[in-house]
C-alpha positions, 0 to 999 in steps of 0.5 A, a space after each residue: 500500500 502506498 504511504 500517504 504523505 503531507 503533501 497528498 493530505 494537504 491537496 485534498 483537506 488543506 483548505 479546510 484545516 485552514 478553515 477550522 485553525 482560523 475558527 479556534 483562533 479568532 473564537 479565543 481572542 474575538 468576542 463570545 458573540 463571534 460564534 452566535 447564529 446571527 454574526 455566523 449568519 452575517 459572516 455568510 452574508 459579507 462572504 457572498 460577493 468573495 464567494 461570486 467574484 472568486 468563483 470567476 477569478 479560479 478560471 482565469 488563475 487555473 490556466 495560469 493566468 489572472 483577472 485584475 479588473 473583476 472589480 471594474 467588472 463588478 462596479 460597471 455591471 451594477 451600474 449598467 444594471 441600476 440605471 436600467 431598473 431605474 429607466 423603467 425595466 423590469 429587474 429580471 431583464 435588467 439582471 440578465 442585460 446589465 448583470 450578465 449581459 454586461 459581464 460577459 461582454 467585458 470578460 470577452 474584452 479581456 480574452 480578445 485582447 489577451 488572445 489578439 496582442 498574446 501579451 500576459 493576462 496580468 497586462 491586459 486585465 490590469 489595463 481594462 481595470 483602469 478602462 472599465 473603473 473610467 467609464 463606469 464614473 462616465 456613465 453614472 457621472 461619479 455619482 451613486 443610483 438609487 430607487 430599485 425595486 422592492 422586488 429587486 432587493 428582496 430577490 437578490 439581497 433579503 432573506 428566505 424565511 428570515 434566516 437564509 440570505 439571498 446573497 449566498 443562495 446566489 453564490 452557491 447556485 453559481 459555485 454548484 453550476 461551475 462546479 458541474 462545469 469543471 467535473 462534468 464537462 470537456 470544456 472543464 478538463 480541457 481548462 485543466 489541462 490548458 492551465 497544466 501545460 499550454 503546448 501538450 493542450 495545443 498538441 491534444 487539439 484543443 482550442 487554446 483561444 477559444 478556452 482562453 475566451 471562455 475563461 475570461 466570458 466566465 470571469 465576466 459573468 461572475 463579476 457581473 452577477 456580484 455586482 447585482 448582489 451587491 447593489 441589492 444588498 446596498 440598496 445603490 449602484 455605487 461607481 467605485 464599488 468593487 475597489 480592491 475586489 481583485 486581492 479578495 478574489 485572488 485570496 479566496 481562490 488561491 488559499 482555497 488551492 488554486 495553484 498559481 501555476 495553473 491546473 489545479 484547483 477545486 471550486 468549493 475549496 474557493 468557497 471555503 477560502 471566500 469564508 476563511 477571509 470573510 472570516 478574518 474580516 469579521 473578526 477583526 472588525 468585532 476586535 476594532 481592527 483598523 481595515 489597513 491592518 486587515 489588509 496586511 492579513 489577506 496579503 499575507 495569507 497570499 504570500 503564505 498560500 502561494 509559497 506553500 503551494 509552490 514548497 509542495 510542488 517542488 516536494 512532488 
């Protein structure tokens, strides 16, 4: 019988021990009502949009590449979205319009552009960040938009039954389509196997910019779906909502397994690693932490992560 070792256990419930470790420490220096129901409930809640907007940033980061402007993404799609509810649209048409519609459209931006110009997606994407951010201040003229729906809000940012918020309802439905897609589809293995190696996945036939566009459509998608959640939730379009969104999503996918060199990662362990920073963000916060210092924790936990993937990497 073959010998399990560290780095085989850590692959497969390494995310999870992080998960628990994180628990048992902020729930001995953090307040008692850190582990009440409501503040657990609330801790799923703030998770939600790291949840969504993760979920997007594992595809681009499993072909071993990266998306910086799914924060743009976010703010644009909101916007796009709030402006059409408040024209007069019906929500369901404005979602899937300015939501999806519009978060599709710029994620297929990025993939042509990183497939026309064959420049680093880290180029690319940190560009229509920059883009995106710009015309999102144009057309909402730097100003918040109010006056959605009550249906609006309750659809996408109340609860069901007074317990379940609909926020997470949201991102687990996208995490298990997106699950489904990578363990059940072709077009899963084929994302796999382009992030594992470019030129074998070339050689096997399959399309590297047709795949490398679909990354980017999905990305899109998902950044526009957390704009619309996040509007409901706040009750306004915000144009510079999302800032800074991208470190978050990273955080998520990355110390959730996602291996920074492409090729390896599983979609619910970037839900858990969306829980372990919403977590360390709560708690701080419950401990009067200023926000810079939560910062300094979720770029450590990025440093921490990447070099212990790359350690056991290198021990395989």
């Amino acid at each position: 019988m073959e010998k399990k070792n560290f780095a085989y256990y850590w692959e497969r419930i390494g995310t999870l021990m992080i998960f628990v470790f994180m628990i048992l420490v902020t729930s001995v220096f953090a307040p008692p009502q850190f582990l009440s129901p409501g503040n657990l409930v609330q801790i799923l809640t703030q998770s939600a949009t790291t949840m969504l907007i993760a979920c997007g940033e594992f595809f681009a980061i499993l072909i071993a590449g990266i998306d910086l402007s799914v924060g743009s993404v976010l703010a644009l799609s909101g916007v796009v979205t709030a402006k059409m509810m408040v024209a007069g649209m019906p929500f369901g048409l404005a979602v899937l319009l300015g939501g999806v519609g519009v978060g599709a459209l710029l994620g297929a931006i990025n993939g042509a552009l990183i497939n026309f110009t064959k420049l680093h997606p880290f180029i690319i994407t940190l560009g229509t960040q920059s883009i995106f951010r710009g015309v999102t201040m144009i057309i909402s003229d730097a100003k918040p938009i109010f006056g959605f729906p009550q249906s609006f809000k309750t659809a996408f940012g109340g609860m069901i039954g007074g317990k379940i918020p609909m926020p997470v309802v949201w991102a687990l439905l996208v995490a298990a389509i997106l699950w489904f897609v990578t363990t059940k589809s072709k077009m899963g293995r084929n994302f796999y196997a382009l992030g594992g190696n470019k030129e074998a996945a070339w050689f096997s036939g399959i399309n590297v910019r047709l795949h490398t566009l679909l990354v980017h459509i999905i990305s899109g998608i998902c950044a526009g779906i957390c704009g619309v959640v996040m509007i409901a939730r706040l009750g306004s379009a915000e144009p510079m909502a999302g800032s800074g969104h991208e470190t978050f999503a990273i955080a998520a996918a990355i110390i959730g397994g996602t291996s920074f060199f492409g090729g390896k990662g599983k979609i619910p362990n970037v839900i858990v690693g969306a829980l372990i920073i919403g977590l360390i963000n709560n708690a701080l916060n419950m401990l009067s932490v200023e926000t810079y210092f939560q910062q300094v924790a979720t770029g450590a936990l990025i440093i921490g992560a990447v070099t212990l993937d790359m350690f056991i990497s290198r021990k395989k």
